[in-house]
N, C-alpha and C positions, 0 to 999 in steps of 0.2 A: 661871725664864725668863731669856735670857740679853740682851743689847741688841739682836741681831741679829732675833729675837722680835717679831711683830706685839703688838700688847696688845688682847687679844679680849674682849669685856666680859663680866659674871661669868651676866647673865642670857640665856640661851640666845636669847631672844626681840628681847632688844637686838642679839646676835650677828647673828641672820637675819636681821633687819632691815638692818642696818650690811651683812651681802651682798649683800643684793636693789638697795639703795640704790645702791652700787657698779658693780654689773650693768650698771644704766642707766645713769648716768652713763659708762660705757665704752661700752657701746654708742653713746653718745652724742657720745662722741669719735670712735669710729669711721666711723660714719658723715659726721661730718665731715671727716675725714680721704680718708675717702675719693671724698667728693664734690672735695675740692679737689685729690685725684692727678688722678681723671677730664677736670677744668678743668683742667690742666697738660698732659694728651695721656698721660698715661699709659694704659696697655691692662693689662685683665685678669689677664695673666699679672704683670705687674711688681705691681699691687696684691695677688693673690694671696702671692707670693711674700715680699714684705714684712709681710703677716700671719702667712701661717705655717700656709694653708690651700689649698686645691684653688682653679685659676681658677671652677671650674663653683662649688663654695660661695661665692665673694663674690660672683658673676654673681647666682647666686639670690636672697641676701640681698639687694642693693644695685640690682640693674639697675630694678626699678620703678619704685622712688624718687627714682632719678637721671633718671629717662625722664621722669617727673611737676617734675621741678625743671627741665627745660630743658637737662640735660646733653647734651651731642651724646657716644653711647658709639662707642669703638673697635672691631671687630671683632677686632684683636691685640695 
């Protein structure tokens, strides 16, 4: 393994775990993240775009949860 190399632990179970863990914890940013472009006036497409996904998939993910938080969303 070289330094560039993540260090994946030896038991498979530790491994999955350490991913699942990860998962959330991103998701977990992300949605932060994207609650706070929405409160800035960003639209759709610019959060879209910054992720590196379709506007209609972050609309899908995020539009509920932003509606239930008070966010006022963009239509562009």
């Amino acid at each position: 393994m070289t330094d560039s190399e993540p260090s994946v632990p030896a038991d498979p179970a530790d491994a999955l775990a350490a991913v699942a863990a990860l998962r959330r914890l991103a998701d977990q940013i992300e949605d932060a993240a994207v609650e706070r472009a929405m409160r800035a006036g960003w639209g759709w497409p610019q959060v879209a775009e910054a992720l590196g996904v379709t506007r209609q998939a972050v609309h899908k993910k995020h539009a509920k949860r932003l509606i239930g938080a008070g966010v006022t969303l963009r239509r562009r």
